[in-house]
C-alpha positions in Angstrom: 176.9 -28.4 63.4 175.0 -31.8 64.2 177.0 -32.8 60.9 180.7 -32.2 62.0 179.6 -34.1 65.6 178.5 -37.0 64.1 181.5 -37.0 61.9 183.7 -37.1 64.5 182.0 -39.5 66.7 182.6 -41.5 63.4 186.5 -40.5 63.3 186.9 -41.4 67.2 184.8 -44.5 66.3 187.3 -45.8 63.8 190.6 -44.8 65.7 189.1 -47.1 68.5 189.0 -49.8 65.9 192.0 -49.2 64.5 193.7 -49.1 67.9 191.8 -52.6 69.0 193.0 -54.5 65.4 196.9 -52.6 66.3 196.7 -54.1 69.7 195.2 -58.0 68.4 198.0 -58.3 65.7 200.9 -60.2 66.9 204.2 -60.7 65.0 207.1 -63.3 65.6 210.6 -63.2 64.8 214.3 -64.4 65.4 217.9 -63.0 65.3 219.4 -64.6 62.0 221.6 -67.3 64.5 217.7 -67.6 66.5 219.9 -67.0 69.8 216.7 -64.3 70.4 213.1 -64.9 69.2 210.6 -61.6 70.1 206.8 -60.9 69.6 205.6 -57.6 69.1 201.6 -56.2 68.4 200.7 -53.8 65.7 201.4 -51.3 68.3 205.2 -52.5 68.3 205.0 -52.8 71.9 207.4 -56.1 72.6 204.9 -59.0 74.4 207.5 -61.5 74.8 211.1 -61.8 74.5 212.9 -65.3 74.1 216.4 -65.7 74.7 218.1 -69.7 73.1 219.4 -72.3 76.0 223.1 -71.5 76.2 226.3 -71.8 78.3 227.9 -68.9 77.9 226.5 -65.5 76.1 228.1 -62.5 74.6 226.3 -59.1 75.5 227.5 -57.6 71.7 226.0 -60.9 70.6 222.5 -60.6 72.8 222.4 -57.3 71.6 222.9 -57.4 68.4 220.4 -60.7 68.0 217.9 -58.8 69.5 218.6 -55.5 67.1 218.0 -58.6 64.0 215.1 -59.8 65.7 213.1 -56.6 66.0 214.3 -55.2 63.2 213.2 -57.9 61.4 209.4 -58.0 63.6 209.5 -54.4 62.3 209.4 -55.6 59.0 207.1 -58.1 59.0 204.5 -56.2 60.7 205.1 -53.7 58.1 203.8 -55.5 55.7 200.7 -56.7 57.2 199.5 -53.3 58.4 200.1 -51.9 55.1 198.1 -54.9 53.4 195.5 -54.7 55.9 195.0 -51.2 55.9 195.6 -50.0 52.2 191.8 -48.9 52.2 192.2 -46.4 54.5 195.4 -44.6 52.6 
């Protein structure tokens, strides 16, 4: 009994870990024309959203830059969370 308690003090241990290194890891990217640049965490919540000095914008355009530019934090972040945590899989 003392076993499986300890265990998952462990488990809750290392999902609070997890979370904290999710939350720390920041990833930057741009629509392919850079009109919107976006950060996201490891979480994929969106911490900042930059939009390019302009006269005049489209909304498809806005739109669709910022579709590229998550889409595209997505896939960066990807690939660090898999490289950091291949341990763990």
């Amino acid at each position: 009994m003392f076993d499986q308690l300890k265990d998952l003090y462990n488990l809750k241990r290392q999902a609070a870990e997890m979370d904290k290194q999710l939350s720390s890891e920041r990833v930057e990217a741009a629509s392919s024309d850079e009109l919107v640049r976006i950060v996201i965490n490891g979480k994929h919540d969106i911490l900042e959203v930059q939009i390019a000095d302009r006269e005049h914008y489209d909304k498809k355009e806005l739109a669709e830059g910022f579709k590229q530019a998550y889409s595209s934090a997505q896939s960066k972040l990807q690939k660090i969370l898999m490289e950091k945590f291949k341990g763990l899989m």
